[in-house]
N, C-alpha and C positions, 0 to 999 in steps of 0.2 A: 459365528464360528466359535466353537469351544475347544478352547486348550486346556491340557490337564498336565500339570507341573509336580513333577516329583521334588521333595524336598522342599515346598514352597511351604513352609507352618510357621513362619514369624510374621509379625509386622513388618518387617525388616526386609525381608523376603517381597514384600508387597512393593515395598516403596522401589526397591532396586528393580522388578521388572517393570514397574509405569513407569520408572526413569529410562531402562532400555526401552519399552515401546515408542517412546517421544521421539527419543533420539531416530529411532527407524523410519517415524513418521506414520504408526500403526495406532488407529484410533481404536481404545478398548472401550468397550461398555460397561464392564466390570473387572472388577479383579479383587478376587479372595483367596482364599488360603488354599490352595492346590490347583486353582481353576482363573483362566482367562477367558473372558468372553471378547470376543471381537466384534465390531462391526460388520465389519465384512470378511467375505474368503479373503485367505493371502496367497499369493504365488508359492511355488513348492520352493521357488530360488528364494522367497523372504521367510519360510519359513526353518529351510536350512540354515539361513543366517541366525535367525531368532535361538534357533539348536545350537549352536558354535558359540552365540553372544550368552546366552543361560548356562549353557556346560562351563564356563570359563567360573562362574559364579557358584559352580557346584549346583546348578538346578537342571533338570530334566527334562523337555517336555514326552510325554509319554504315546505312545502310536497302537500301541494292542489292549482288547481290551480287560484282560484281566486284569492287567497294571493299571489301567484307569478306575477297575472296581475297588481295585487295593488300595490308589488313593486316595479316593471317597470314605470308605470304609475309616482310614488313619486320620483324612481330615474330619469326621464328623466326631472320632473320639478324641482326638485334639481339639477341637472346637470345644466340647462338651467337660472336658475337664479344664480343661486353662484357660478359657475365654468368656464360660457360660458364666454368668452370676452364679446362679444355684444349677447344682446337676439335679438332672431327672430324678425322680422318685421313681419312677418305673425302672423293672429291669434294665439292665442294657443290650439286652439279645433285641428286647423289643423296640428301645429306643433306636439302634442302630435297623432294625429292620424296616420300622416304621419310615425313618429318615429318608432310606436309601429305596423301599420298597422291593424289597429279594425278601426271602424268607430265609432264616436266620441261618439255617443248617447249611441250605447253598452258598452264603456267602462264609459261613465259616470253617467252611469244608477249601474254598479257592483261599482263603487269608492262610490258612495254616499251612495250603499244600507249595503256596508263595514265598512265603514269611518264614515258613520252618516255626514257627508258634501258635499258638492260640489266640484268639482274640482277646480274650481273656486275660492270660500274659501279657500281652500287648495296654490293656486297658491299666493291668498291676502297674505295670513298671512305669505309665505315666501318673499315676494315682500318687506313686512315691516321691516321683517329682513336684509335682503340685504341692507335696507335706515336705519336701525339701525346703520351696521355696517358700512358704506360709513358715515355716521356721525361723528360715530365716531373717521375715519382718520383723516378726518379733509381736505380733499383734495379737495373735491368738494363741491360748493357752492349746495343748495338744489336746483333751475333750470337745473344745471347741474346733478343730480343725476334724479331728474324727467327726463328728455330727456334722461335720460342711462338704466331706466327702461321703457321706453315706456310708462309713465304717457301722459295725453293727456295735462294735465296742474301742475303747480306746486301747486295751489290750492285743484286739484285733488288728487295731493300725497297727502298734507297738510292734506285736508278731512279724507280721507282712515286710515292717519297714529294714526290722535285724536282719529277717530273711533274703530279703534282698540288696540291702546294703552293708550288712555284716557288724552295725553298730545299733544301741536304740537311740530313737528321736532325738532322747534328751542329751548322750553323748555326741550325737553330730551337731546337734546346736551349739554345745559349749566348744566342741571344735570350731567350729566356723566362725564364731564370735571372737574366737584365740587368735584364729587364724586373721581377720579383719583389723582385733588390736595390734599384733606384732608388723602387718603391710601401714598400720599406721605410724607406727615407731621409727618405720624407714627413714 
């Protein structure tokens, strides 16, 4: 039996539902990032419990199915930027098509009419995050973080990233750097 979890996209998120599966006594077979597999059917009364023990945690699980495509769709572009090594070279219309097997326009026609956005948007605004957080190691120069996201330029990232977070790269780094010296002054 498959359960689809909304809000399940950390490691974090993993560890606390096999912690509540145990506790229930519910043997999973897998569990990934938006998705439980069970062993077996659960009573509707163990899975209402499961719903009340998740909600508490701010997780989901989800019953219709456009809300389970949506989470598919979020987990496979979360997966694909924050977890893959390297993202695809190919499109992402294709890679998420590919993934999920819909054709792109169906599934981007139900994300948008969901979501209130684009897929697209959706892919931006994690793309920014991932140049957040690579900023903030400190390990890669911003050329090299554009050419790891598939920016076509680093001016391209540059753009994207003011446009959406209202500063460029280089001044949110030297903030967050600011920001981490002074929480160490404390």
């Amino acid at each position: 039996m498959k359960l689809y979890i909304k809000y399940m996209v950390t490691e974090r998120c993993k560890v606390l539902v096999k912690k509540e599966l145990k506790k229930m006594n519910l043997a999973h077979f897998t569990i990934e990032l938006g998705v439980i597999e069970l062993y077996e059917e659960i009573s509707r009364n163990k899975k209402t419990q499961l719903k009340k023990i998740l909600l508490k945690h701010g997780l989901e699980i989800l019953d219709d199915k456009k809300s389970i495509l949506i989470e598919k769709i979020k987990i496979v572009i979360i997966d694909m930027i924050h977890y893959s090594e390297e993202i695809p070279k190919i499109n992402y219309s294709g890679y998420i098509s590919q993934e999920l097997g819909y054709d792109y326009n169906y599934l981007a026609n139900i994300f948008t009419e969901v979501k209130g956005i684009t897929i697209q948007q959706y892919i931006i605004s994690h793309k920014i995050e991932k140049v957040k957080e690579l900023l903030l190691y400190n390990e890669l120069q911003i050329k090299e973080i554009a050419n790891k996201l598939h920016y076509s330029s680093t001016a391209h990232l540059s753009n994207q990233f003011k446009k959406i977070t209202g500063v460029s790269p280089s001044f949110y780094k030297k903030m967050q750097l600011q920001r981490r010296k002074n929480l160490e002054n404390l």
